[in-house]
N, C-alpha and C positions, 0 to 999 in steps of 0.2 A: 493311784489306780492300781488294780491287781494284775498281775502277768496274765493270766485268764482273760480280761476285761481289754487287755491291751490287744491278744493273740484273736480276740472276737473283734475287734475292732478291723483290726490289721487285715483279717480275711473280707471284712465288709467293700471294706477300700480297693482290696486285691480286686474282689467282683467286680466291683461299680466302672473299676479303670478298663479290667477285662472287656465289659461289656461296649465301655466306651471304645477298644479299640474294634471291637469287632459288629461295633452300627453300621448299616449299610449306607452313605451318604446318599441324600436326594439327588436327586437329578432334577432341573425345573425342561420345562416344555410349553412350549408357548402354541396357542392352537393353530394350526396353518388354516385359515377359514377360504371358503370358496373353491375348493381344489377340484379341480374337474371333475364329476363322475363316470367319465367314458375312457381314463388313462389308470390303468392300474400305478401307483406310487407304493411303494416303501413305508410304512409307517413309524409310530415310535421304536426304535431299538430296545425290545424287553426279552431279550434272548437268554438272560441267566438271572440271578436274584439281583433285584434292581427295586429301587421305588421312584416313582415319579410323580412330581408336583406338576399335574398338568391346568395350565393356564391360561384361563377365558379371556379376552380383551384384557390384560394384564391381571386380574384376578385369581386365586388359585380355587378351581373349580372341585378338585377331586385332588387329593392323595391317593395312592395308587401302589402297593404292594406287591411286587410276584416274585413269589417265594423260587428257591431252587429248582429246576425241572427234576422228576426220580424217575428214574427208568423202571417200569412195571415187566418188561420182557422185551427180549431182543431174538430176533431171528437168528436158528444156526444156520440157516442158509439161504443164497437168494431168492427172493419171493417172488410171485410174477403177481401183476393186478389181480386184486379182487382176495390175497391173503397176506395175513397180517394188515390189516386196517378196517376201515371203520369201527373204528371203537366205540365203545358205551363204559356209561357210570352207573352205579345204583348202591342203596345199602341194601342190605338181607335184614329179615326180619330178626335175625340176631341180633343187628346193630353192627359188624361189620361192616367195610365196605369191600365193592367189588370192582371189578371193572373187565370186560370182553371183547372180546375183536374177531373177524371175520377172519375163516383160512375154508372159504371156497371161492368160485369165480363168481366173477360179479355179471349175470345173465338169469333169466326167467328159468331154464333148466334146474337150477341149485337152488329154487326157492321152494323150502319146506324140508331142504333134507339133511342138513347142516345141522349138530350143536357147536357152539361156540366156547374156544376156549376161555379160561379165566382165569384171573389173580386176584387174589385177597390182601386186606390190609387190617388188622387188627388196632392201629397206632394212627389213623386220622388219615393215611397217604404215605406216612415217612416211610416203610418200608413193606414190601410183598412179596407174597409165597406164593406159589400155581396153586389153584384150585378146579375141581371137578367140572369138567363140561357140562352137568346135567344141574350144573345149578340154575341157570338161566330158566327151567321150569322148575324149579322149586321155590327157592328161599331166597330168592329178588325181591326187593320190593319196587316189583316194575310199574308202568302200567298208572292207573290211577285210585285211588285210595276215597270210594264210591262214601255217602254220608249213612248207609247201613253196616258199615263196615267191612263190606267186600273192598277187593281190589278187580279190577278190569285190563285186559290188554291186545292189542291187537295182535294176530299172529298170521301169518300167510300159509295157505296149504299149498301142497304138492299142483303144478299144473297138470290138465287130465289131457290125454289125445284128444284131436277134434273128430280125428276116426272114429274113438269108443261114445262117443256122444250123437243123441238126435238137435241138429243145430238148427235155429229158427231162419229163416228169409236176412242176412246181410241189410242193411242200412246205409251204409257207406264203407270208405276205408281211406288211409292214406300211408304214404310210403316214407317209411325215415333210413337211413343207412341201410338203402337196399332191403329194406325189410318190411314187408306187407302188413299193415294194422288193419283188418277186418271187422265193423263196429256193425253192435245186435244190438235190440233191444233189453235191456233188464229184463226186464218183466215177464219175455219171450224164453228165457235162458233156460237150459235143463236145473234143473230144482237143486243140482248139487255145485251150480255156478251162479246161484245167485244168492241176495244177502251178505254177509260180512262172517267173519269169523275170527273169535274171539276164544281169550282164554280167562278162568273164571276162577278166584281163588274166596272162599270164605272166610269169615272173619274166624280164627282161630285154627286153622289148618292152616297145612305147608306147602300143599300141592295143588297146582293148576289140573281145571278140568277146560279141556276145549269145547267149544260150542259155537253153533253155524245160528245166527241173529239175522232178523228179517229185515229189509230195507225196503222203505215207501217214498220211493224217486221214481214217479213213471216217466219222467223224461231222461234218463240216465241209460249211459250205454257201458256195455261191456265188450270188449275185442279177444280178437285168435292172433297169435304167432307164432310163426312157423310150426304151423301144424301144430299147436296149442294153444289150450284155452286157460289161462291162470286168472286165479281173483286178490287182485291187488287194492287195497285199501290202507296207505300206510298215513301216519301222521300223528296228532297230539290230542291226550283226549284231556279235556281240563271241567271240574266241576263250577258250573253258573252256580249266581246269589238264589236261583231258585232250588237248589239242590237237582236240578239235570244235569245230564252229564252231553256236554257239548264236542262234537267232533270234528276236526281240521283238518281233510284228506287229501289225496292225490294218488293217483294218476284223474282227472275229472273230463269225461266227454259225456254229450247231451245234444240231446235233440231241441235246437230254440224252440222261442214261443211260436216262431213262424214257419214252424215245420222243418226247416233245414235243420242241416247237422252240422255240429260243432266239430270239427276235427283237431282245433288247437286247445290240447287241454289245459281244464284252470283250476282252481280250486275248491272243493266243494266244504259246506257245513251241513253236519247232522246234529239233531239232538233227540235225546232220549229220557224218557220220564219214567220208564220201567226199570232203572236201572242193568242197563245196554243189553236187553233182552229185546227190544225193538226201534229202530231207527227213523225219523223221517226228515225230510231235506228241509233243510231250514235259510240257506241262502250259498249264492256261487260266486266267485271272482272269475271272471275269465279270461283268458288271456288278450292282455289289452297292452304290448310294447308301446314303450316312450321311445319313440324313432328318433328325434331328435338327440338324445342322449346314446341308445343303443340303435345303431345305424344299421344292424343288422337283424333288427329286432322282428322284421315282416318276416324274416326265414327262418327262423327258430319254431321248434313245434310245440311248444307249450310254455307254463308256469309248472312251477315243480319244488317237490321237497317245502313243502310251507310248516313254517316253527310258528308257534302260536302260544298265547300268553293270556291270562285274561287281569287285567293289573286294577292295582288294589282301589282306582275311583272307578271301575266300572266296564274301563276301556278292553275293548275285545282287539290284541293287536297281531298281526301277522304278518312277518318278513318271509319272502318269498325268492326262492333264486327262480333264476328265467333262464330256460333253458340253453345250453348252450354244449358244446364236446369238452372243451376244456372247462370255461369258467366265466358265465353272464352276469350282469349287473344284478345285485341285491335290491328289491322292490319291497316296499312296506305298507301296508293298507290298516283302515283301523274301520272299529263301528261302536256308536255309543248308543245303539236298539236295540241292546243285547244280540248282535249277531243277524238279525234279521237284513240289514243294508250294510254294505259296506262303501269305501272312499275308493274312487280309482287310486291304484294301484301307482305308489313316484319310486323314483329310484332315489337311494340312498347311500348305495357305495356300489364301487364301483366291480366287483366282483365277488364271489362267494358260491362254494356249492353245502347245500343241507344247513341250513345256517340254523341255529338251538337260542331256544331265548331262556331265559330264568329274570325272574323282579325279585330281589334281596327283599328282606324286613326293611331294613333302611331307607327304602324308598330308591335306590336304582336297580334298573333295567340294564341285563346284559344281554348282546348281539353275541355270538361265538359264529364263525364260518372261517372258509379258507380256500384254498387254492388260484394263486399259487401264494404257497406259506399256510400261517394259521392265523386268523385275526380273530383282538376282543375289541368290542365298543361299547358305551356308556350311557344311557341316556336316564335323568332325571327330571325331567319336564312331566311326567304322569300319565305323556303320549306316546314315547317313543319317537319325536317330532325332529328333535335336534339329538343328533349323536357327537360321539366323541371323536378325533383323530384315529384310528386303528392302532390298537400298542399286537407289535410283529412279536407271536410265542418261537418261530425260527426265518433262519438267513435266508432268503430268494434270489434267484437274478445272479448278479454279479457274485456274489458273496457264499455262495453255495455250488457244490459238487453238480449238481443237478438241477435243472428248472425247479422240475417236479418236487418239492423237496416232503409233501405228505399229499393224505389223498382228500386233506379238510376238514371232513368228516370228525367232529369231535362231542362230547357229551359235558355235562354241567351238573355239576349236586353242590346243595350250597352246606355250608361247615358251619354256620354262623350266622347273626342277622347282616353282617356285612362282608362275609367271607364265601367265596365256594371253590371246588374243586374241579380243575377243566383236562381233560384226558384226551391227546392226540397221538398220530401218527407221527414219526422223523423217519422219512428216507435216508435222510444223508449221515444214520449216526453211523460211530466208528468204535466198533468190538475192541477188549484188550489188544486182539491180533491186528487190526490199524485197517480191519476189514469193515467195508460198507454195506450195513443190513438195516433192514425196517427194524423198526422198536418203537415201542407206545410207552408212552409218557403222560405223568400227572403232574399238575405244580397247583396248588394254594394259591389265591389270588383275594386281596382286601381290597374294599373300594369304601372310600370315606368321602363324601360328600362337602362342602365347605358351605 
């Protein structure tokens, strides 16, 4: 052999060993099945890069990846609620990705008046720069990516005084944390409070145009607080096998079939055949607690924050958190009439606020929610029916500085047909200086199926 052949050789070997010392050993996990849904537990410990063979009735169900956590940005200083957190993902129609987080308070006043900061990743996630607040209207590719080649997104305006407005006749109302909800008619509203508002980017441009969309729910209500009238319509717009564009919203109150009024809000569904230039109600969940499981469930004022999914045999499915101060059971409903009926409403785990779904190429389904902590789960059944154990993205409880240790609130873009990227909140990190500030974080997560 020649010194060359031997010195290529010799480096082959160097690698292979390399690599071998630095594989990350599995970890196996066996499913704990049956665990109560009304006791918040601990779940898998997946706090740094880890893989985990997680294990069905002794079978290995999933292999399970989560790469290193990367810090995206850390606070220089202490943040009160409502900055630094909630975070988002997306890529730019560059092909970059992004990612943003909230630093206003979290209240009906600040809605509409905030841009949000961001960081950029050139490199998949592994490393990020700041990037310009005003990207979030521009070159996101937020929103949904319409079959004309538009993209669509909901945006919320500025709430108006109820003083500057002529207000119709009241309907009802009801009182949450001291605070008066006063519900009108739609239909009745001044013209600049009713409909939905939307932002509208065409196929080959960079820039969103906003635009106010008409809504045909005559049973639907709209409310004032404190001395304001805001139009809140947030959630998940996903395109049906019919090429509409289907809607999954919240905050939802209405006037039943029997004339009463709904005051515990639920879920509502739109869809739209003009592409989201006009809206009509297509079907509602309402608030309907499993008392038995959530004991508190008659005192809570609604269903809220609903993530929604439309997965690849058909299935329309939507995990819902139930309202709660801190952190209500997670509920999950499904409909196979395209949307028109849905399932009452079961609970599936045991807490979660804004919980985000994404269905891989591969054929699984991921759950992302959190507090207290961050949780992922797994479901590959086609329903969404049976999920996974929670694998824990940080430490709670015992094990952590603070209860609180993020605000949940997290986003999902997938990397892969079996990979995506999940972006939260960590209260409890700790700066070069050994100080405690918010930081938002991304980690790469595989899920392989068995």
């Amino acid at each position: 052999m020649t010194k060359s052949y031997l010195l290529f050789l010799g480096l082959i070997l160097s690698g292979f060993a390399t690599a071998q010392k630095t594989a990350i050993p599995a970890t196996d996990w066996a499913e704990r099945s049956n665990e109560p849904l009304s006791v918040i537990t601990n779940g898998i410990p997946a706090f740094d890069k880890t893989v985990i063979q997680y294990k069905q009735n002794g079978r290995l169900k999933y292999r399970v990846t989560l790469g290193e956590p990367v810090v995206v940005s850390v606070a220089d200083k202490e943040e009160k609620w409502g900055h630094f957190q909630f975070p988002d993902i997306a890529r730019t129609i560059d092909g970059t990705i992004a990612v943003k987080w909230n630093m206003a308070n979290d209240n009906m006043e600040a809605y509409g008046g905030t841009s949000s900061p961001t960081a950029i990743s050139a490199d998949g996630g592994k490393t990020w720069k700041p990037g310009p607040t005003d990207w979030e209207h521009t070159i996101l590719a937020e929103g949904v990516l319409m079959p004309n080649g538009e993209r669509i997104k909901i945006v919320t305006p500025k709430p108006v005084k109820e003083s500057e407005l002529t207000m119709p006749s009241p309907v009802g109302s009801m009182t949450r944390r001291n605070y008066k909800h006063t519900f009108y008619k739609l239909t009745e509203m001044p013209a600049s409070r009713q409909g939905v508002f939307l932002a509208r980017r065409k196929e080959g441009e960079r820039a969103w145009q906003n635009e106010q969309a008409t809504l045909d729910d005559p049973q639907a209500l709209r409310y004032s607080l404190r001395g304001m009238v805001p139009v809140v319509w947030w959630g998940d717009l996903k395109v049906a096998a019919d090429r509409s564009v289907v809607a999954c919203v919240y905050p939802g109150f209405h006037i039943r079939d029997d004339g009463s009024v709904d005051t515990k809000g639920g879920v509502f569904f739109y869809r739209s055949t003009d592409s989201g230039h006009s809206w009509k109600i297509l079907s509602r969940i309402p608030y309907q607690p499993d008392t038995k499981i959530d004991t508190n469930g008659v005192n809570k004022f609604w269903f809220t924050e609903p993530a929604f999914e439309i997965l690849s045999n058909g299935t329309y499915l939507s995990v819902i958190r139930s309202h709660d101060i801190y952190s209500g059971p997670l509920y999950a409903s499904r409909s196979t009439d395209q949307g028109k009926t849905f399932t009452k409403p079961e609970v599936f785990a045991p807490n979660g606020v804004f919980p985000r779904l994404l269905q891989l190429k591969n054929g699984v389904t991921v759950v992302a929610s959190g507090r207290p902590g961050v949780q992922i789960r797994f479901s590959n059944d086609g329903k969404g029916e049976q999920w996974t154990n929670a694998f824990e993205m940080l430490p709670f409880g015992k094990n952590s500085t603070y209860d609180q240790v993020s605000c949940g609130y997290t986003g999902l873009l997938p990397t892969g047909d079996n990979s995506f990227l999940i972006v939260y909140s960590d209260f409890d990190f700790k700066n070069p200086q050994g100080q405690i500030r918010k930081a938002i974080k991304v980690r790469e997560v595989t899920v392989s199926p068995r």
